[in-house]
N, C-alpha and C positions, 0 to 999 in steps of 0.2 A: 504494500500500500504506500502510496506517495503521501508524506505528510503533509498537510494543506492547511493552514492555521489564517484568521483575518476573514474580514470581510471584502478586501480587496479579491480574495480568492474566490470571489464565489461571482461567476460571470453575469451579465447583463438576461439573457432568457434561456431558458430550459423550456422542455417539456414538460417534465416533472418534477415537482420541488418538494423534495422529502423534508420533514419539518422532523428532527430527532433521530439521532443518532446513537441509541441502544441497540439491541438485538432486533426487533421488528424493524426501525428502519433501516440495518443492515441488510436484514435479508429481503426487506422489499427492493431494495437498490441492488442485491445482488439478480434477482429474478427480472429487474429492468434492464440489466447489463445482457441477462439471458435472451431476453427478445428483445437487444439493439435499441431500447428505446432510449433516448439521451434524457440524460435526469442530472441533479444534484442533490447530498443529504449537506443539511445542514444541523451541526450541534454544537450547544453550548461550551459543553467540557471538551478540554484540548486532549485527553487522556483515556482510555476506557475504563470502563467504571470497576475503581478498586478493590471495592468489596463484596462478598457475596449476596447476594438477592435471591432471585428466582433458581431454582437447583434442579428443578426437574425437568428433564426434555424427554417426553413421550417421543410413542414410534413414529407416529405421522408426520410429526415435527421432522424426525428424523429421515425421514422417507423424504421431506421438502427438502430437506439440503441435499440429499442423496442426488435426486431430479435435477437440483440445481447446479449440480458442479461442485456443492463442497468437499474438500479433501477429507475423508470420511474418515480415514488411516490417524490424521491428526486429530481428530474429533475423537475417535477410540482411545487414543492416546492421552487425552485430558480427562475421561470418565474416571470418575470414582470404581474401582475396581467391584468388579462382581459381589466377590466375594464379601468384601467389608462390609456391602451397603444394603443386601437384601431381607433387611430385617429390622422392623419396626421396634422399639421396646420399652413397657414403662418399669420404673424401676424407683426403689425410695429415694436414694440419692444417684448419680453419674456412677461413684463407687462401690455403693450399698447393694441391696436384693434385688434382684430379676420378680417385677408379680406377676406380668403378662406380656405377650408377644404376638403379633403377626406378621406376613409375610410383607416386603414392601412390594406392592406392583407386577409381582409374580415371579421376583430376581431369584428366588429360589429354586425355580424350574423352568430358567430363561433359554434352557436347550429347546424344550417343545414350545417356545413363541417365535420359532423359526418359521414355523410350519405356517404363520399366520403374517406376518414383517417378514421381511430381511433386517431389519432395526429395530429392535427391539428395545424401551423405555430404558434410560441409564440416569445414575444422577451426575448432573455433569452444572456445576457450578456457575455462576452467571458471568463471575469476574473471570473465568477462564473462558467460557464462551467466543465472547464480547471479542477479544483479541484473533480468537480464529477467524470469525466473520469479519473484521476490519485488513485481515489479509487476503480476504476477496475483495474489497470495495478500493476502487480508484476513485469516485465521486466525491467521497466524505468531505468537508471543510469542520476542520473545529475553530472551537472561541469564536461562533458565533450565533445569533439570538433570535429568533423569530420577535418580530414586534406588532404587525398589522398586516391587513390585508385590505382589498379591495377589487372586485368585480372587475375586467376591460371589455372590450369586444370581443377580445379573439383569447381571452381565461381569464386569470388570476394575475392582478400585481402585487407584489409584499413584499414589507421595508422588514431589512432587517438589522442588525447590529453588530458591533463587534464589539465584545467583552472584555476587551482592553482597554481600546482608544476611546469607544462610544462614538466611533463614526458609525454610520449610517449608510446602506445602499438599498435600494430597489431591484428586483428582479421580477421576470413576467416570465409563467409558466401556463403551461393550458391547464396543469391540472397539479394540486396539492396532495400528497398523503400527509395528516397530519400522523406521525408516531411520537407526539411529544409527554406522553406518559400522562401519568391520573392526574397532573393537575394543567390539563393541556389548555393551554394559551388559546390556541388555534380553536379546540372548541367554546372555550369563551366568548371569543373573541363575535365567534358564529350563533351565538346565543342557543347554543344546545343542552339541554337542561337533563342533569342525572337525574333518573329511577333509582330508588331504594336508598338504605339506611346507609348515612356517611361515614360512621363511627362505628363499629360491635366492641372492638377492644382496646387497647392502650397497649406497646409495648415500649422496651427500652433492648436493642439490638445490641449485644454485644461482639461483637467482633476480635477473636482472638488465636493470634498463632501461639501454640501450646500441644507440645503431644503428650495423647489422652489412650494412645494406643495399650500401654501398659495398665491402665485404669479399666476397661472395658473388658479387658482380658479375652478370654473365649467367646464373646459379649459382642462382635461388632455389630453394627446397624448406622441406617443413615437418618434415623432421628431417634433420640431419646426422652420419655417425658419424666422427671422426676416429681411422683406424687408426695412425698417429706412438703409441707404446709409450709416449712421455712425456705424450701426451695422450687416452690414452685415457677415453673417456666417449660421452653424445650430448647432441647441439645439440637444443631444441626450438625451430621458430621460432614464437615467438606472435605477433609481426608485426618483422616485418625491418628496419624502423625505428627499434622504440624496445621491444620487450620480449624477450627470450627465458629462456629456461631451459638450462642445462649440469647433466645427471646425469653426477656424479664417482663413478667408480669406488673402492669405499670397504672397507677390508679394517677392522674395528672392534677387532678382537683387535691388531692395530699399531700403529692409532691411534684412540684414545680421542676424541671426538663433542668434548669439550673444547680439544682441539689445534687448530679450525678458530676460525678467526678471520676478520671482514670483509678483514684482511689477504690471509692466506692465501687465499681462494675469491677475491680480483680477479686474484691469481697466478696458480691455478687457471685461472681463465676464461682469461686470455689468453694462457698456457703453449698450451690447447688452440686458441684461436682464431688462432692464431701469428703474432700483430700486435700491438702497443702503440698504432694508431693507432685512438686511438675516447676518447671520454668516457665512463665507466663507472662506473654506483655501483649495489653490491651491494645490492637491495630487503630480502632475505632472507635464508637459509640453514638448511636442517635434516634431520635423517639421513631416508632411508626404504628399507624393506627391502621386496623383490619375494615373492611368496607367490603359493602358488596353493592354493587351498582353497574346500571346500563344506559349507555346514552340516547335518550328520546328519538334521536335520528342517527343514523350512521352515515349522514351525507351532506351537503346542502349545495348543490351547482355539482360546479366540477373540484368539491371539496371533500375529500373523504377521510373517516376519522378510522385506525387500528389500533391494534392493540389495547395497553391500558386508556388510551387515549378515549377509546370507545365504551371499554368492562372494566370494573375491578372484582377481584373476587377475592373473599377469603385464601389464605394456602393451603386449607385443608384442602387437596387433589392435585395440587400443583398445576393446574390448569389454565394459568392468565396470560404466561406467555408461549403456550402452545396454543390457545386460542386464537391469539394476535398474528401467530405463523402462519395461524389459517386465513386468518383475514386478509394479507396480502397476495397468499397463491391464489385465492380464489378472485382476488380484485385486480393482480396485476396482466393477467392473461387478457382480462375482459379492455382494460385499457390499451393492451397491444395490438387488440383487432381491431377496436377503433381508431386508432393514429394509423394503423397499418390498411385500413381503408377497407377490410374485409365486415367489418362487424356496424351495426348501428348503434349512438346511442343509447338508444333501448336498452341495449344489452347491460350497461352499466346500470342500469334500477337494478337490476337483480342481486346486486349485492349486498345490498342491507334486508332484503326477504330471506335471503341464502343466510346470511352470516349469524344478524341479529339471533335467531330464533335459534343458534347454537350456542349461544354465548347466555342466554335465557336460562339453558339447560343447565350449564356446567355452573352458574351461579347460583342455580336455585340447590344444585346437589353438593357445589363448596359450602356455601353456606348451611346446609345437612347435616356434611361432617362436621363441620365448626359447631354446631350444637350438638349434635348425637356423645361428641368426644367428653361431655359435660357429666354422660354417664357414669366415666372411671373416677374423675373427682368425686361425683356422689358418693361411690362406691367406696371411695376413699374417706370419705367421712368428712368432708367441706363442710363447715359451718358458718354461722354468723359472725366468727370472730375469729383472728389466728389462733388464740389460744383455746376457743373452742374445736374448731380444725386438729390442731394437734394432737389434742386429746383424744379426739374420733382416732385420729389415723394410729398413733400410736396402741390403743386397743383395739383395734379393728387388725391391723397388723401381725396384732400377738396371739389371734384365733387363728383356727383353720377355715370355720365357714367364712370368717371377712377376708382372707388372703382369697377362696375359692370365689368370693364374688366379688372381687376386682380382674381377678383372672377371666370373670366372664363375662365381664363388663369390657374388657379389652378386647376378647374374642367377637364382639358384638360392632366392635370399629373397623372389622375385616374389608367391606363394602370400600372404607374411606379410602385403604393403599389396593384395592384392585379394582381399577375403572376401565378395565379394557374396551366396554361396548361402548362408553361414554367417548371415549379418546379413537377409537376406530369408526364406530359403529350408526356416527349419525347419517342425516339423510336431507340433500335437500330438495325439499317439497316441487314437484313437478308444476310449470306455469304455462306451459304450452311453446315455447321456447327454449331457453338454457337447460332447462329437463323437463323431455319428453312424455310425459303418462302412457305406461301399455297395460293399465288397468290390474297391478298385481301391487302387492303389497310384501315389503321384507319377510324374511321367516320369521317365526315368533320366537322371542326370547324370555323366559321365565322373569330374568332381573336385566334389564336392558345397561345398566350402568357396568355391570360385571361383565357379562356374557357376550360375545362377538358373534355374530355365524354369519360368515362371507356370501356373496350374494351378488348380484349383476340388475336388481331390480333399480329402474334406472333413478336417479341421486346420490347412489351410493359412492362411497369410494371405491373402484375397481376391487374386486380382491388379490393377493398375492396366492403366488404360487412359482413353486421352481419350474425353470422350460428351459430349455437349452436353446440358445442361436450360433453357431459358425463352430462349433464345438466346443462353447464354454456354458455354464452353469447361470440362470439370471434369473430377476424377478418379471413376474408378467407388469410390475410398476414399471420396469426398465423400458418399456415398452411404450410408456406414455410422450408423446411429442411435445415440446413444452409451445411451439408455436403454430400446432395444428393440432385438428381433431383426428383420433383416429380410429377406422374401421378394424375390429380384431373381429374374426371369424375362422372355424372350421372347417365351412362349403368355399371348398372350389368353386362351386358354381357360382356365388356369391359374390365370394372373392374376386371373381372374373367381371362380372358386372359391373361391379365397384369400381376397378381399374380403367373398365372401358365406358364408363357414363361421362356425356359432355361435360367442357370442366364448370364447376360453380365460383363464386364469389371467393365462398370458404373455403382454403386450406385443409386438404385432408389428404391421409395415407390411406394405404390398406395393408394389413397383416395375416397370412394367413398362418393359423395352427395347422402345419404338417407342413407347410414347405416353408415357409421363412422362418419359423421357429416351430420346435417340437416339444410334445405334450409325453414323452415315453412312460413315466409313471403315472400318467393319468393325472396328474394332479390339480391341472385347471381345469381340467373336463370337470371333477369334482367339486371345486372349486366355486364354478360359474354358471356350471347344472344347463348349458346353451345345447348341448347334447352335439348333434353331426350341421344342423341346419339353421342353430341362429348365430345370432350376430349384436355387436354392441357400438356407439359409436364412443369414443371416451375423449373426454372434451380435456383440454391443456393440464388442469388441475388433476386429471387423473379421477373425475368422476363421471360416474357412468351416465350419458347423455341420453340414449335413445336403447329400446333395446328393439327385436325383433327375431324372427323365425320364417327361413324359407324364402323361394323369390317373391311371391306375393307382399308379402312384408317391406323388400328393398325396392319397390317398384317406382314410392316416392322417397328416394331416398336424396336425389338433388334439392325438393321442397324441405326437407325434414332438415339438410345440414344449411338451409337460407335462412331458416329458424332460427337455427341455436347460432345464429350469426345475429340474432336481432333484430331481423328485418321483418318481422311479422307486424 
């Protein structure tokens, strides 16, 4: 990445003018780079962001950057190792008793989620992220400020600043992502007004390199909650060796954000971690409040709002900035076909229909777990008062039926660290355009949030499945175009069709299973359940556009991909 600092660096018009430079607008401007669109990201901080934040990157998440070009080898290489981190645990202190355990995310039997990904969920820290995705981006400009906007004829103009000098430029873009985080300017600015509760909790984020590996013993996991009343919080492990995080439970009406001191937060830490025995110095420290909220519109013109810019949620699920990943695959394809002349307008409404009503979901189920986790506490014996607390906990502790029901009060938070269906599994609603209706509905799943079952019903996410092409091993995602739709099929006869229909507007391939790639173990056959004679069209983001069976079915098959171009 070329270092780009100033507001003199940031040219007179773009295309696209990414407003925030964390991980959403990294990877929107990487997916820009992907289909040639000329963009710029502009952010505040000269630096990427030094501490840990968001930890979890699901598969999907993982599956975007895969699509996109990121160097995946590096990316494995900054995960939290398997081993350490598949395992949830609450315990009385960091040092003290093990009471209950679950799996995290399924890391425990991360061999069979092959079968479902190629990428499977990793905890992979944010402040190490951030650095990888900044080695794909040539656009970036830092130290500097989004300030205003304003409407032109031909898009968007906005002033913005540099965070040294306080000079001032303008630039004119047809179209804005805002990724300026939850307390976005850009949405302000547009007068788009949050849903839901601002506040659920208080905390005080510690931030501290200190290895805790010898502490944990047999013990590792990637979060730990210490129910001890004097220690209430949670451990995050960003690696067990030398970094983690302690969220301190934090009442601000009591004590004033000013009262903490490096002091006080090494107290803090090893009050909760209930050892003195470790080298520890405090990296950081700074309040953050839980929220869960969505924004009224996800748009206004040719203004679009992602990630936290648009949701907050809870961390129970780790799901805000896998969220936010989805919101730019699914919005920056739609913006390439319009600059690229294949797609209407139109096309772009559908991303806040698409988007919103996933981010509905995973808020309404983050904030679930953030309540349901209320359980173990009770179980623990929470009171009205610390010192009534204690007391609970401490005799509650010294039973075996109160040890047995915090254990299964733990066991009851299972749901929170496995959201496979929830992170795979959703679906966007058929419009008559960007997805097709063929009158069928997904399979049914018992617990929609746990449970996954692959499927080709169209809005889905394509399924995986291993196929081989030229004699190597791939995913049928491998498969997906990022700047066209493409026809995958079994029929020959199909296939033939496809290839030889006058050309449309829209950009499209064809794929046939058994000659350009092959199916030997059957496993997309199974998979995608299309049997010998149908067919799917799968639109850039890799979800399933259109489905069909037989040539009756491809006959408007020119009408059907003028469609999902927006031109209806």
């Amino acid at each position: 990445m070329n270092r780009r600092l100033g507001v003199s660096e940031v040219p007179e018009s773009t295309t696209v003018l990414v407003v925030g430079g964390g991980p959403i607008g990294l990877i929107a401007s990487i997916l820009l780079a992907q289909q040639g669109i000329n963009h710029v990201v502009v952010e505040s901080r000269t630096d990427a962001q030094p501490a840990p934040a968001a930890h979890v990157v699901n598969a999907r998440t993982f599956e975007i950057f895969r699509g996109a070009g990121v160097d995946m080898e590096q990316i494995e290489r900054a995960c939290q190792p398997v081993a350490d981190g598949a395992w949830v645990r609450w315990v009385t202190t960091l040092a003290g008793e093990e009471l209950g355990r679950v799996p995290f995310e399924n890391l425990n039997r991360i061999g069979e989620l092959y079968g479902i990904t190629p990428t499977p969920l990793r905890n992979l820290s944010q402040h190490h992220l951030e650095p990888i995705l900044r080695d794909h981006v040539s656009s970036l400009v830092g130290g500097v400020s989004w300030i205003s906007d304003a409407v032109t004829e031909t898009g968007v103009l906005s002033t913005l600043q540099d965070v040294v000098t306080g000079d001032e430029r303008t630039i004119e873009s047809a179209y804005v992502i805002a990724a300026d985080g939850a307390g976005s300017k850009v949405r302000d600015h547009h007068g788009i007004a949050m849903e839901g509760p601002e506040s659920l909790q208080a905390f005080i984020m510690i931030h501290a390199h200190v290895d805790l590996r010898h502490v944990v013993g047999k013990r590792p996991a990637t979060l730990y909650w210490p129910l001890d009343p004097r220690a209430a919080g949670t451990f995050v492990a960003h690696d067990l060796a030398s970094e983690w995080v302690y969220m301190h439970i934090w009442d601000p009406e009591l004590e004033p954000f000013e009262t903490f001191t490096t002091e006080r937060c090494e107290e803090i830490f090893k009050a909760a971690t209930g050892t003195d025995d470790m080298e520890l110095t405090i990296a950081t420290f700074r309040p953050w409040r839980m929220s869960s909220q969505i924004a009224e519109h996800y748009a206004d013109g040719r203004v679009f709002l992602v990630g936290d810019a648009a949701h907050r949620f809870p961390p129970s699920g780790g799901m805000g900035l896998n969220t936010g990943a989805g919101d730019v695959h699914n919005l920056v394809w739609k913006l390439a076909g319009v600059e690229n002349g294949w797609a209407e307008e139109l096309l772009l409404a559908s991303y806040e229909p698409e988007r919103r009503p996933v981010a509905v979901a995973n808020a309404d189920e983050s904030l679930e777990n953030a309540m349901r986790m209320f359980e173990v506490f009770a179980a623990a014996g929470v009171g009205a008062s610390i010192e009534e607390s204690i007391a609970n906990f401490e005799a509650i502790v010294a039973s075996e039926d109160g040890r047995n029901a915090i254990a299964s009060a733990a066991q009851d938070q299972a749901e929170h660290f496995d959201m496979l269906g929830l992170q795979l599994g959703y679906r966007y609603e058929p419009n008559g355009w960007a997805v097709i209706d063929d009158g069928t509905t997904p399979p049914h799943v018992a617990n929609v949030v746990r449970e996954y079952a692959p499927s080709t019903v169209p809005g889905v996410r394509m399924p995986h499945a291993w196929v081989e092409r030229d004699g190597g091993r791939i995913s049928t995602l491998d498969l997906v175009n990022h700047d066209r739709f493409v026809l995958l099929t079994a029929s020959h006869e199909l296939a033939d069709f496809a290839r030889s229909m006058n050309k449309t507007s829209v950009p499209f391939s064809v794929i046939e299973v058994g000659r350009d790639v092959t199916d030997g173990d059957g496993l997309w056959r199974d998979a995608s359940g299309l049997g010998d004679d149908g067919a799917i069209v799968i639109r850039p983001d890799g979800h399933v556009a259109w489905r069909g069976s037989g040539m009756q079915s491809a006959e408007n098959l020119t009408k059907i991909l003028e469609d999902l171009g927006g031109t209806k």
